[in-house]
C-alpha positions in Angstrom: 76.1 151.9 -106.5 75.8 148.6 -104.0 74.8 148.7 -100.6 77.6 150.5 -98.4 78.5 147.0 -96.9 82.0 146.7 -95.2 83.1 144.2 -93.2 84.9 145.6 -89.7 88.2 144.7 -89.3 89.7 144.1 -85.6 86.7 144.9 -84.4 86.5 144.0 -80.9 90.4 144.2 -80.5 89.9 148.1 -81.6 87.2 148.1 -79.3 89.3 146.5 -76.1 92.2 149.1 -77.1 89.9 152.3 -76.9 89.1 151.2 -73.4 85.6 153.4 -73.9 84.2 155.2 -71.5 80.1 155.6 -71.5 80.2 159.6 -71.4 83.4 159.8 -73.4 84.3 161.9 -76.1 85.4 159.8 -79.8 86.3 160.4 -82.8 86.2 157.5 -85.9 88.1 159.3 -88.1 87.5 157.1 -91.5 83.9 156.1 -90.6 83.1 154.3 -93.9 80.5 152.3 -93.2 80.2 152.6 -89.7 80.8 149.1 -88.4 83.4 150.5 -85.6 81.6 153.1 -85.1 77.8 151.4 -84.1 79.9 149.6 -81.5 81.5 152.8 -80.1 78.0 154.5 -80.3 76.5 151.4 -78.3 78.4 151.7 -75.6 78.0 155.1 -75.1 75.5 156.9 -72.7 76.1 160.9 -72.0 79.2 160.3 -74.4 79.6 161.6 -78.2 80.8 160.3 -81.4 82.5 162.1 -84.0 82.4 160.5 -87.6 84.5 161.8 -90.1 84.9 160.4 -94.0 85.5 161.9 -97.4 83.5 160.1 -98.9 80.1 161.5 -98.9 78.8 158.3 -100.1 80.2 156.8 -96.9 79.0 159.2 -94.5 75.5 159.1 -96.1 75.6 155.2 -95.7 76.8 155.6 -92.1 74.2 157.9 -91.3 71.7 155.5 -92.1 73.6 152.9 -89.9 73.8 155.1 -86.9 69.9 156.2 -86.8 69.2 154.5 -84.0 72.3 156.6 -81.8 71.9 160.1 -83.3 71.5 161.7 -80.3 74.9 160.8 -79.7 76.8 161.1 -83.2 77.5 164.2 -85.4 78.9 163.1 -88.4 81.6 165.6 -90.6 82.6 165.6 -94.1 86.1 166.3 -93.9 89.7 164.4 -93.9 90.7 162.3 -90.8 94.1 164.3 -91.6 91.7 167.9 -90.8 90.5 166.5 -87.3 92.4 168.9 -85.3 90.3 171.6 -87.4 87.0 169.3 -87.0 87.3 169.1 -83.1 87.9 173.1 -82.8 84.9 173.8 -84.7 82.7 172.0 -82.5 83.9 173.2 -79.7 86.0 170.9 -77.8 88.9 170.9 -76.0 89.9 167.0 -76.5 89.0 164.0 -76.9 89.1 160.4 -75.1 90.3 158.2 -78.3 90.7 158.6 -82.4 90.2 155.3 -84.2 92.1 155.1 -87.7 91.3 152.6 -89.8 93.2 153.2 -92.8 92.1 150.4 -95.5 90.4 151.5 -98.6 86.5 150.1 -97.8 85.1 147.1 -99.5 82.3 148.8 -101.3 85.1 151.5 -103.0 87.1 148.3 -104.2 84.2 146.3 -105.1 81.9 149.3 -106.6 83.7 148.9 -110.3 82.4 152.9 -111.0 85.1 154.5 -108.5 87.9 153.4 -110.3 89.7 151.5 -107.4 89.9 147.5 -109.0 91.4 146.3 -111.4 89.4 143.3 -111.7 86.2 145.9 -113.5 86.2 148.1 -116.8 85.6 151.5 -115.4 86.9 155.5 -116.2 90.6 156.0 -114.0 89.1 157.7 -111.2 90.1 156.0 -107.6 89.1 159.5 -105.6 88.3 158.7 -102.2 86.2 162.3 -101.9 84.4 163.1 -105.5 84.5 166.9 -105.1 89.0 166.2 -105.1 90.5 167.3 -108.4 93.6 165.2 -108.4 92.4 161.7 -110.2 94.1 158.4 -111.6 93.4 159.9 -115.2 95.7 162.8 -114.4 98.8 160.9 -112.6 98.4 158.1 -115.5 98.2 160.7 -118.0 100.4 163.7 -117.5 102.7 162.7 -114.7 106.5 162.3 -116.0 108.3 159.1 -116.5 110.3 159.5 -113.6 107.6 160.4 -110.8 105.5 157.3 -112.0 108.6 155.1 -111.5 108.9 156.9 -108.1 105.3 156.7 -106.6 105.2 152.7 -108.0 108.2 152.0 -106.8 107.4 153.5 -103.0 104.0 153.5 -102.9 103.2 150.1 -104.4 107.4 148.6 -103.8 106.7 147.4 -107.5 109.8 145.7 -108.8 109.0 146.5 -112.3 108.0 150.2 -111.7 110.8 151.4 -114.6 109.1 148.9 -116.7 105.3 149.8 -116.2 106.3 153.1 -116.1 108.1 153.0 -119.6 104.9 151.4 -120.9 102.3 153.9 -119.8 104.2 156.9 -121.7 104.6 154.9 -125.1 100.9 154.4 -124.7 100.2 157.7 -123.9 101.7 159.4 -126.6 99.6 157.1 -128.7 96.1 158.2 -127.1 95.5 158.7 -123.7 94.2 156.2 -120.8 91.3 156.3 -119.7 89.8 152.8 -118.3 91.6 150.6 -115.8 91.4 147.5 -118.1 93.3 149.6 -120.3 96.0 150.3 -117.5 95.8 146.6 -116.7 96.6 145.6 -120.7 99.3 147.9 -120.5 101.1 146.9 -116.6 100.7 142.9 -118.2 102.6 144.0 -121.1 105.4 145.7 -119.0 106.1 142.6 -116.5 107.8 139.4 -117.7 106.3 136.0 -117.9 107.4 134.5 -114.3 105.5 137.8 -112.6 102.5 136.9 -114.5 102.6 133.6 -113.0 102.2 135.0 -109.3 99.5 134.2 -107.4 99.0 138.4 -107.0 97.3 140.3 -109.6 99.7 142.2 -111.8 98.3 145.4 -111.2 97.9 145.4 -107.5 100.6 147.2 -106.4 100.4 149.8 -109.8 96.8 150.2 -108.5 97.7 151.0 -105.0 100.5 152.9 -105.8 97.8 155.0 -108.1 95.6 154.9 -105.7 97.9 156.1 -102.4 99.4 159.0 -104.9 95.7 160.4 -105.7 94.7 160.5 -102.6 98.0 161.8 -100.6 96.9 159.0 -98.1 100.6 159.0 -96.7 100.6 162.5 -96.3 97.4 162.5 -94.6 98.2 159.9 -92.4 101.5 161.8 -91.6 99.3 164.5 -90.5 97.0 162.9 -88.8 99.7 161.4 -86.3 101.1 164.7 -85.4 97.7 166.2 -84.6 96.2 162.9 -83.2 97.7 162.6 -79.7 97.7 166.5 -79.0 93.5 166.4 -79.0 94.1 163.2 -76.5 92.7 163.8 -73.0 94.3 162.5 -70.3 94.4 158.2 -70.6 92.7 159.0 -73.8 94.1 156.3 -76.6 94.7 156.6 -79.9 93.8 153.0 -82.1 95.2 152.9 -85.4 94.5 149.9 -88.1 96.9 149.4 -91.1 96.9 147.9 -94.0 100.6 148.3 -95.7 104.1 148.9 -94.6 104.1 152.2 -95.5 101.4 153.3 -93.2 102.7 151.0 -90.4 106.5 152.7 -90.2 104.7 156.0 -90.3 102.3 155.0 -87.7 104.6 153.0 -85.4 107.4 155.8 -85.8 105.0 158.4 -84.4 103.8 156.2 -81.4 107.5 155.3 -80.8 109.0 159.3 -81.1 105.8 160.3 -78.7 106.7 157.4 -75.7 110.1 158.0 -75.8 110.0 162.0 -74.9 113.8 163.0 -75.1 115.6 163.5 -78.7 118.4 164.2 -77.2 121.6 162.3 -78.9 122.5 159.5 -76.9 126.2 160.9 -76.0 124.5 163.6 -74.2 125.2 163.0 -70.3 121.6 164.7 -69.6 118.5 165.6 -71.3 118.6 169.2 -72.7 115.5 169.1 -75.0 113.2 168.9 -71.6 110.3 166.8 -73.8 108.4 163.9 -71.6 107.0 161.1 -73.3 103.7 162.0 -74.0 102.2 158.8 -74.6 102.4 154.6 -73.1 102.3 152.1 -75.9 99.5 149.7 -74.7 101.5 146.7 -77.0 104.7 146.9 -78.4 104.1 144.6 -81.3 100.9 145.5 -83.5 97.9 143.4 -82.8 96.6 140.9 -86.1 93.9 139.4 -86.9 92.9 135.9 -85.3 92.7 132.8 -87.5 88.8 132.8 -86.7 88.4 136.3 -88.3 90.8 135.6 -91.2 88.5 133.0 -92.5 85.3 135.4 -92.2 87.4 137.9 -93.6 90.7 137.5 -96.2 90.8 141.3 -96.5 91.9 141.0 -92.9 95.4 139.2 -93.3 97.4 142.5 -93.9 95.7 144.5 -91.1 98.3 145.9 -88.3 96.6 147.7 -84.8 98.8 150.1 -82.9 97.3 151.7 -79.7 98.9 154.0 -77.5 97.9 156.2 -74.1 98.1 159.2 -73.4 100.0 160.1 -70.4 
């Protein structure tokens, strides 16, 4: 495999919005290749670091990364959706901030063995932790007609989804699929000529559909937002980097449910629920990247920063 390379996205603006304290408590809970993370190490003195990833060839690249800090930094193998579980086995009653970045990393997309690009011949794989048993091969190749249509249609908002869909079982029944240059073949041969002549890939939004669906990301991140701001300390924050609008709604729904406090239905003439906010949204319109960044780094036009406070 290449070098565990990734380029940080947001960095400083991630690093502005977790307001970090020198004997603080974090938690990076998709460390990839720990380019947020050596920044949140730096700046700590008494202060700990929590990396989690799923990747195993992450963590061992971030290990590497964060040598020169490991008497501040214990690094997990686990889900950033499991953190909850992560922070009670070590031992801690909370945290001071959880940073989120939720973007596949550069060396998954780019390493053509994973699975994750269309762009390389390689086995439908696109597992984010090796040891998972759910792969592309098995959604391509025994999921029905209908949940294929469903996870390209809401996972990847694919306009031909009924097409593609259609197309992968007719293939299917004539052998199975098994590289992604074989998927590819088959999602050009589903889409008429004028979405061929888009400036997007064909496949992207098949692949990422694929790819979402294999490794529950929405459900994970779903998770993660309902346990992330309970292991908050006080004025800890909680920085969360997306990359799609799926992510974003779930994200920005949470953060927007956890300042408001009171469900209670508007025609109510006083709050019966008794819920407080729990949380200040530092901005109420996500943070993007800056023109300067977005010409170091095109993978950065799509990212969306959310940061909230806990009260």
């Amino acid at each position: 495999m290449k070098e565990f390379h990734h380029i940080s996205v947001l960095l400083e603006e991630c690093l502005d919005g977790l307001a970090i304290k020198p004997d603080g408590v974090y938690i990076d809970g998709t460390l990839g290749g720990a380019g947020h993370s050596s920044q949140i190490a730096k700046r700590l003195t008494t202060g700990r670091l929590i990396g989690i990833d799923r990747d195993p060839v992450a963590l061992e690249a971030a290990g590497k990364r964060l040598e020169p800090y490991k008497d501040r930094v214990t690094l997990v193998h686990s889900n950033f959706c499991e953190m909850a579980q992560v922070v009670k086995d070590l031992g801690l009653s909370g945290v001071d901030g959880i940073l989120l970045d939720l973007g596949v990393s550069s060396p998954q997309l780019d390493d053509g063995d994973r699975g994750f690009s269309y762009m390389a011949d390689a086995p439908l794989d696109m597992r984010m932790n090796s040891e998972d048993t759910l792969c592309a091969d098995t959604v391509v190749n025994t999921w029905s007609h209908e949940e294929l249509k469903r996870i390209l249609y809401d996972y990847g908002e694919e306009r031909y989804a009924p097409r593609i869909a259609a197309a992968i079982c007719r293939r299917r029944e004539e052998a199975p699929i098994r590289t992604t240059l074989e998927l590819v073949d088959i999602i050009r041969s589903a889409m008429p000529p004028q979405a061929l002549r888009e400036k997007q890939h064909p496949a992207k939004r098949s692949f990422q559909a694929i790819r979402i669906a294999v490794n529950d990301e929405l459900g994970s991140v779903e998770k993660a937002m309902q346990d992330a701001i309970p292991l908050l300390n006080k004025g800890g924050r909680l920085a969360v980097i997306t990359f799609h609008s799926l992510e974003d709604r779930i994200v920005k729904n949470a953060m927007t449910a956890a300042s408001k406090g009171c469900t209670c239905p508007p025609s109510f003439p006083v709050c019966v629920c008794g819920k407080t906010p729990q949380v200040e949204l530092i901005s109420r319109k996500p943070i993007v990247a800056t023109q300067e960044e977005l010409e170091c780094n095109p993978r950065s036009r799509s990212a969306k920063l959310r940061v909230c406070e806990k009260l």
